[in-house]
C-alpha positions as CSV (number, residue, x, y, z in Angstrom):
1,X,2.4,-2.6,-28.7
2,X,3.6,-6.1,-29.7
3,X,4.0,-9.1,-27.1
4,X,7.6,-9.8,-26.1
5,X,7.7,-12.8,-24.3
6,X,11.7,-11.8,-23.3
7,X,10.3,-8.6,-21.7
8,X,7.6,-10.1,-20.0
9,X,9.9,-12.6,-18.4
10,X,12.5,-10.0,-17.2
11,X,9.9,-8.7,-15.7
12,X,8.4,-10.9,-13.5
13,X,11.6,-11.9,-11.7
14,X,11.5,-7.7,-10.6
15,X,10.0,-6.3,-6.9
16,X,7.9,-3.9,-9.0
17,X,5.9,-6.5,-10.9
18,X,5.3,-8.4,-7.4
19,X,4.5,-5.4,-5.8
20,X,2.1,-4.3,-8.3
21,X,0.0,-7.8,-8.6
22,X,0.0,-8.3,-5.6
23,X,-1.9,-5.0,-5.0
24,X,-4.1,-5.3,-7.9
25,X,-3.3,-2.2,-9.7
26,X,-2.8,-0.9,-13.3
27,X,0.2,0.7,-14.4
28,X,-1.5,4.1,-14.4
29,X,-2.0,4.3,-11.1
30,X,1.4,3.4,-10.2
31,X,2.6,5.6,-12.2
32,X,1.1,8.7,-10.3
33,X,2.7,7.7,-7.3
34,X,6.0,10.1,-6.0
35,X,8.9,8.4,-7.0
36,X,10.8,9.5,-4.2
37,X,8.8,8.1,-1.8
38,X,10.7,5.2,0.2
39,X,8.2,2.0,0.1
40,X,10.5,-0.3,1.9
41,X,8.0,-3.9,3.1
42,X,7.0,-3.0,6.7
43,X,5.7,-5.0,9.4
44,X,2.3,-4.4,10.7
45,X,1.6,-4.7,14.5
46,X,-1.7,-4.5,16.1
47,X,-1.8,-2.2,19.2
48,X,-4.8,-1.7,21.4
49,X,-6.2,2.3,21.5
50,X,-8.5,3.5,24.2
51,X,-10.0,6.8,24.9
52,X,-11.5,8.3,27.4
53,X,-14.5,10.3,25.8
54,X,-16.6,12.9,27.1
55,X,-19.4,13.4,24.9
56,X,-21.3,17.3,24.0
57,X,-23.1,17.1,27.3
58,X,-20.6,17.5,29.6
59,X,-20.8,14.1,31.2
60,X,-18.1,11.6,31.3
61,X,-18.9,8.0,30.2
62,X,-17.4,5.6,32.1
């Protein structure tokens, strides 16, 4: 496989080559991912969980 400069330039202008350095993967394992999978940019919000957990014993921690 040669180096096209042409190729490489078309190809840095595309949402696939910014998605994949930005992530920091090869090729290969983009390549196993499901095509048909919709990966649309998404916002991430943080939320705040809590749980009320009763542990083996039977007691409640408050």
């Amino acid at each position: 496989m040669s180096y096209n400069p042409d190729k490489i330039l078309k190809a840095q202008t595309t949402a696939a080559w910014s998605a994949l350095t930005r992530a920091k993967l090869d090729i290969g394992t983009v390549a196993t991912w499901d095509r048909d999978l919709l990966r649309e940019p998404r916002l991430l919000v943080p939320i705040d969980v809590q749980a009320f957990v009763v542990p083996f014993a039977g007691t409640a921690e408050p």
